[in-house]
DSSP file (Angstrom, degrees, kcal/mol; ACC not computed):
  #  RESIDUE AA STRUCTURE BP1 BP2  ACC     N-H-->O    O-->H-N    N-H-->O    O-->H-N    TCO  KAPPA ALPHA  PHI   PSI    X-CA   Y-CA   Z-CA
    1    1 A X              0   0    0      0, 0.0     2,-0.2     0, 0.0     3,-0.1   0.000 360.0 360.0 360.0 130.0    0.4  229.0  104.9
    2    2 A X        -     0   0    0      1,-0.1     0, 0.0     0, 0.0     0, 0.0  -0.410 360.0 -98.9 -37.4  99.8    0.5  228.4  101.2
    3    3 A X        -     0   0    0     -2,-0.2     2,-0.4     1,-0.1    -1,-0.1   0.103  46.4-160.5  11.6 130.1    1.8  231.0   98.5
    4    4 A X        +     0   0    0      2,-0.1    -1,-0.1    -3,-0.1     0, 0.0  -0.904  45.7  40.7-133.2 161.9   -1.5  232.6   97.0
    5    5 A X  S    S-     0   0    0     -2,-0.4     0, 0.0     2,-0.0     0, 0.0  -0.238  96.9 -37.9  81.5 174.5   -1.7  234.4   93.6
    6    6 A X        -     0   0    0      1,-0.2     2,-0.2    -3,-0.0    -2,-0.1   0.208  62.5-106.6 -83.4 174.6   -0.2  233.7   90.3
    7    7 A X        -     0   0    0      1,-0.1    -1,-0.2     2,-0.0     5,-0.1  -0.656  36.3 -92.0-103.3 161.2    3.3  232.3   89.6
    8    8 A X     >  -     0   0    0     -2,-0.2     4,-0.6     1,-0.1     3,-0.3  -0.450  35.4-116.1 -79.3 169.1    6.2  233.9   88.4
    9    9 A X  H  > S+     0   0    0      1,-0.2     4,-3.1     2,-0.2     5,-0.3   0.758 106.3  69.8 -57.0 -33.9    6.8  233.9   84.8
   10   10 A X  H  > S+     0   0    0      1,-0.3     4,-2.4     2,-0.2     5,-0.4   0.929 105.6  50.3 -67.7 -34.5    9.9  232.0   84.6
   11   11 A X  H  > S+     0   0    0     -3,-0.3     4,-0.9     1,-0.2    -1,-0.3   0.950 103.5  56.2 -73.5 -33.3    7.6  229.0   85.7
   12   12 A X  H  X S+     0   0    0     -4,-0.6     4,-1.8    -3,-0.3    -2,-0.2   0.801 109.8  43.5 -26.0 -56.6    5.2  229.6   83.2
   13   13 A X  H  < S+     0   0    0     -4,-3.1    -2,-0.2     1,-0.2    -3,-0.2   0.786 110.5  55.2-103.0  -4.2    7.7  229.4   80.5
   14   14 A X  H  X S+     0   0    0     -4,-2.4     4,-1.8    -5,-0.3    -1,-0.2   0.671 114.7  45.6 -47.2 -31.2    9.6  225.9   82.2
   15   15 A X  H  < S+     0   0    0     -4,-0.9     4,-0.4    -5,-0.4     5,-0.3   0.761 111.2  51.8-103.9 -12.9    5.8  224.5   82.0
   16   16 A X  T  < S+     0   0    0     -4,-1.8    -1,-0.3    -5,-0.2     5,-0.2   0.753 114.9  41.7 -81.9 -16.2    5.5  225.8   78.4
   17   17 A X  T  > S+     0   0    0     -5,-0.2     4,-2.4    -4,-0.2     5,-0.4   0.876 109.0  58.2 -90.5 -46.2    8.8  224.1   77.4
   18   18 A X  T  < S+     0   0    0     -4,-1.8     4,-0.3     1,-0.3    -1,-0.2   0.600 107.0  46.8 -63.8  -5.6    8.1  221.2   79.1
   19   19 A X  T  > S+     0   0    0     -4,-0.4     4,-0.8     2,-0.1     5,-0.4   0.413 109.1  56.4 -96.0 -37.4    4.9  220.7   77.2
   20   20 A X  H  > S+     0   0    0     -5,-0.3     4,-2.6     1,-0.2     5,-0.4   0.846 105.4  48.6 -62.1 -67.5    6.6  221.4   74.1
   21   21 A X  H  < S+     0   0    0     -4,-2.4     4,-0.4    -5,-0.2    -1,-0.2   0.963 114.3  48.0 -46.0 -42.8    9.1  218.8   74.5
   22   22 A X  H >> S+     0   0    0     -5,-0.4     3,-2.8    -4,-0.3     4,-1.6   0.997 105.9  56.4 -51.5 -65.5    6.4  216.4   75.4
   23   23 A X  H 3X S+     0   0    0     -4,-0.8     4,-1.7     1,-0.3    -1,-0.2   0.834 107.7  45.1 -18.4 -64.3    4.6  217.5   72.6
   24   24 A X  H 3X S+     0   0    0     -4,-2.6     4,-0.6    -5,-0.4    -1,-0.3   0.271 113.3  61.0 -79.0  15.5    7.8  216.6   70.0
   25   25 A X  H X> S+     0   0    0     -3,-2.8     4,-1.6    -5,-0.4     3,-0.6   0.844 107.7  36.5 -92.3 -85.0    7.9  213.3   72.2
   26   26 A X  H 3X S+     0   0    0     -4,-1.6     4,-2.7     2,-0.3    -2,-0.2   0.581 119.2  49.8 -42.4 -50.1    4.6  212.2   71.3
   27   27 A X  H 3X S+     0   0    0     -4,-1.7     4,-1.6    -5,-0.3     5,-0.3   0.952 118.3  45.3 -71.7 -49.2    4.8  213.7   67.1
   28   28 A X  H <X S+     0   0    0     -3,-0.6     4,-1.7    -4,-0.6     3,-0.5   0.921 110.6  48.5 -88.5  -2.2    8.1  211.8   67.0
   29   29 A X  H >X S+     0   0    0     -4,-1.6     3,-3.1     1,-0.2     4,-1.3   0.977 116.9  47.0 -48.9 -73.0    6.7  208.2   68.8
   30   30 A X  H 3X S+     0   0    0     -4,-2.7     4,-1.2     1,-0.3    -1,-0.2   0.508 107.9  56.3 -63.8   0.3    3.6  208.4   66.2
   31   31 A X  H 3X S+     0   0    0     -4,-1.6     4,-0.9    -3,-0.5    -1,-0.3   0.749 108.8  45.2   8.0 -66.7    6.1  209.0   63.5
   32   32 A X  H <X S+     0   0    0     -3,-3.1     4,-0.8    -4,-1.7    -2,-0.2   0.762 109.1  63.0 -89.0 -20.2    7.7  205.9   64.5
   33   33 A X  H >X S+     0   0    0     -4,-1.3     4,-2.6     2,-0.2     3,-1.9   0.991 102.8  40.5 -18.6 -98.3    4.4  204.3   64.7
   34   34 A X  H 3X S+     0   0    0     -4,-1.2     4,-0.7     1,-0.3    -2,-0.2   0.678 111.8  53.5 -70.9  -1.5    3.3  204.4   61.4
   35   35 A X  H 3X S+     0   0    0     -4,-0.9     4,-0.7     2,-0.1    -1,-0.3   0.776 110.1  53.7 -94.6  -3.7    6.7  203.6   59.7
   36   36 A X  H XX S+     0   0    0     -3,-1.9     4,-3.2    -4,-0.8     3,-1.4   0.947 114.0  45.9 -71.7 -56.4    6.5  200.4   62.2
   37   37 A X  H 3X S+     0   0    0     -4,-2.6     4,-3.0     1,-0.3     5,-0.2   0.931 106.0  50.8 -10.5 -75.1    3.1  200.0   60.5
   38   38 A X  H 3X S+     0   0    0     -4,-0.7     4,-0.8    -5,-0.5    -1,-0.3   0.755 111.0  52.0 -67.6 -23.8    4.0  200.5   57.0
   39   39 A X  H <X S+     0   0    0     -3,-1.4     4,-2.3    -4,-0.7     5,-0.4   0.821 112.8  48.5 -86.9 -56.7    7.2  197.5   57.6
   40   40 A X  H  X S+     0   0    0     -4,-3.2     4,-5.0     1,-0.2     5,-0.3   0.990 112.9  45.3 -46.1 -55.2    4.5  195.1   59.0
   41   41 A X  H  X S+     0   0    0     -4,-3.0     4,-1.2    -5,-0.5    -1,-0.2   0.910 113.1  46.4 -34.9 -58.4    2.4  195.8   56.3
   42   42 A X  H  X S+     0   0    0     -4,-0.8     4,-2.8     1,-0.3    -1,-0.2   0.817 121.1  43.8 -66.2 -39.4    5.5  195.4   53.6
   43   43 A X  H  X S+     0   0    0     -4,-2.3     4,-2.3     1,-0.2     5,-0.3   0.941 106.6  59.3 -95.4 -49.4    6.4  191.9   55.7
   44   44 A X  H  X S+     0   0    0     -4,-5.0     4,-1.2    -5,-0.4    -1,-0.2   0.787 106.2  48.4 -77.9  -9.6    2.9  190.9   55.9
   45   45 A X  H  X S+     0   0    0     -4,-1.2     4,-2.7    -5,-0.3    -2,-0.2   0.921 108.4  52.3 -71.0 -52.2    2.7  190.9   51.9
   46   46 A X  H  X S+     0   0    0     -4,-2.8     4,-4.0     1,-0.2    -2,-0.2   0.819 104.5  53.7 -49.6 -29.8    5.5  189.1   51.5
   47   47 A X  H  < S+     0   0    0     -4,-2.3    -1,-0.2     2,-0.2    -2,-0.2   0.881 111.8  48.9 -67.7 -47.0    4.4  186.5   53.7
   48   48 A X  H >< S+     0   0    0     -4,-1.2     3,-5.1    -5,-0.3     4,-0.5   0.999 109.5  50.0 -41.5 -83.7    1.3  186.3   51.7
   49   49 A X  H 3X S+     0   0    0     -4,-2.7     4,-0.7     1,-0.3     5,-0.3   0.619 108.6  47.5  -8.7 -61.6    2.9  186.2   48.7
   50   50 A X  T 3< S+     0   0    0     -4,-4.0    -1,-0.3     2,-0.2    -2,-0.2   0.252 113.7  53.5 -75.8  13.5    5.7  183.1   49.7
   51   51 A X  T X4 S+     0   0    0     -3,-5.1     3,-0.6    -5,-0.1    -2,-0.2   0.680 116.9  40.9-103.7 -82.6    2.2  181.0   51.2
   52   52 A X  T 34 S-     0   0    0     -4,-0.5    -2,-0.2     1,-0.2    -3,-0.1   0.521 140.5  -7.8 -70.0 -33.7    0.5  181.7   47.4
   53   53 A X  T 3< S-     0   0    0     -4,-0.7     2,-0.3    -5,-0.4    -1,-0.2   0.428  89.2-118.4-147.3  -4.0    3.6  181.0   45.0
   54   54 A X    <   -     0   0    0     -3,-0.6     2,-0.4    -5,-0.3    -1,-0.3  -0.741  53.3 -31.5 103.3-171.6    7.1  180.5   46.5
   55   55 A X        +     0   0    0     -2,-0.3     2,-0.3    -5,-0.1     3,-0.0  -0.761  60.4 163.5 -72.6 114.1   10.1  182.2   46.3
   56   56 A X    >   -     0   0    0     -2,-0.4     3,-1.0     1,-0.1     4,-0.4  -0.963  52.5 -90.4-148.7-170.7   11.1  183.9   43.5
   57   57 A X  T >> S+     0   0    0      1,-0.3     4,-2.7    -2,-0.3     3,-1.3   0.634 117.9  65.1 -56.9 -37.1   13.6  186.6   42.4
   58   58 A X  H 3> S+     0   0    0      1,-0.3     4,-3.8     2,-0.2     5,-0.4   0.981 113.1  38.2 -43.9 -47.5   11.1  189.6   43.0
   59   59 A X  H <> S+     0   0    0     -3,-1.0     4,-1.0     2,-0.2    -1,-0.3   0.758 106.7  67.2 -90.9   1.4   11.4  188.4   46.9
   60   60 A X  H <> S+     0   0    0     -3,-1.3     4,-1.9    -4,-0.4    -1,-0.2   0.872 108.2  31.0 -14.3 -82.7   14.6  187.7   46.6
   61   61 A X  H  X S+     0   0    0     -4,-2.7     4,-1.6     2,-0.2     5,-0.3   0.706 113.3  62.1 -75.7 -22.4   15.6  191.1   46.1
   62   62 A X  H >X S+     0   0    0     -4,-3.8     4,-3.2    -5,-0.3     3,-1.4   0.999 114.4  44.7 -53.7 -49.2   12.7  192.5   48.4
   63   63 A X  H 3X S+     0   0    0     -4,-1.0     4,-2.6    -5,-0.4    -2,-0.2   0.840 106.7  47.3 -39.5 -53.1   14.7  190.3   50.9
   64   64 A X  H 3X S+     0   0    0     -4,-1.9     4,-0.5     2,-0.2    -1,-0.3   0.633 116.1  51.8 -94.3  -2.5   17.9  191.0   50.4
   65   65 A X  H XX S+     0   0    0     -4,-1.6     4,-2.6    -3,-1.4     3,-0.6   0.850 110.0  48.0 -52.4 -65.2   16.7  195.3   50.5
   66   66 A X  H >< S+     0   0    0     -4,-3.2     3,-1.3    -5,-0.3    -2,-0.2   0.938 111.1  50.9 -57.9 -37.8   14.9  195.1   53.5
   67   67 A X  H 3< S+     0   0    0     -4,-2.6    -1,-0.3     1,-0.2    -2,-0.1   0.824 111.3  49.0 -71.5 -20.1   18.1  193.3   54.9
   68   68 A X  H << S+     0   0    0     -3,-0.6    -1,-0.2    -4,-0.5    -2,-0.2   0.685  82.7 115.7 -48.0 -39.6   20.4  196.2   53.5
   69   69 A X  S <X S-     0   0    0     -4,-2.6     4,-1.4    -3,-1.3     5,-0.1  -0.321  71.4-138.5 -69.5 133.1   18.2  198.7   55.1
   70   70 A X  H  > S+     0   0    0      2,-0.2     4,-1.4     3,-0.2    -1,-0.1   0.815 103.3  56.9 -43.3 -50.6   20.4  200.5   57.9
   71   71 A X  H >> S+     0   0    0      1,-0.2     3,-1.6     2,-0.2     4,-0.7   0.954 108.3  39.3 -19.0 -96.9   17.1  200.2   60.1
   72   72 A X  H 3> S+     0   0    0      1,-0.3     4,-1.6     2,-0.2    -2,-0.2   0.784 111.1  59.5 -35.7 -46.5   16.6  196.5   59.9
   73   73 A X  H 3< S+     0   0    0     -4,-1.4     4,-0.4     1,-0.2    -1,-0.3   0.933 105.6  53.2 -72.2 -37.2   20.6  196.0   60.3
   74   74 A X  H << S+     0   0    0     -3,-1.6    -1,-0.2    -4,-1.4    -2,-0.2   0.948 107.1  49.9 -31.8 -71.4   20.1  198.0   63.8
   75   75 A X  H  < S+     0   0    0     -4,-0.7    -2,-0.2     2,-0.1    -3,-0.1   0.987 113.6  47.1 -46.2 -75.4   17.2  195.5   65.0
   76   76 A X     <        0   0    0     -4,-1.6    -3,-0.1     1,-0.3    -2,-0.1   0.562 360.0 360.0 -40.8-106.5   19.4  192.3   64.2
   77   77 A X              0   0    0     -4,-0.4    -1,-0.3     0, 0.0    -2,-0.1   0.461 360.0 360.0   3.8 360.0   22.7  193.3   65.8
């Protein structure tokens, strides 16, 4: 026969931490969302940009930022 009645506390506050941690799982994923977002965005302007007029130095140096960025140098490697 099965336990009856409430649980002890110390389990109570393992299933309140363990929602917490999920919880900062979940804030930093959508976090990492919307700066993947905001880089698509950034890329899909430029892409606009070189089909309308070419290359020139402004996307140049956009280029050669975004390739600087410690981020982006992560992804290549």
């Amino acid at each position: 026969m099965g336990k009856r009645g409430r649980k002890p506390i110390k389990s109570d506050s393992n299933t309140r931490l363990e929602k917490s941690r999920e919880k900062e799982l979940v804030t930093d994923r959508e976090k990492a969302i919307v700066q993947l977002q905001q880089e698509l965005e950034r890329l899909r302007t430029i892409c606009q940009y070189l089909d309308q007029n070419g290359i020139n130095n402004e996307i140049r140096q956009e280029l050669i930022q975004w390739k600087d960025d410690p981020d982006v140098a992560n992804l290549i490697k």
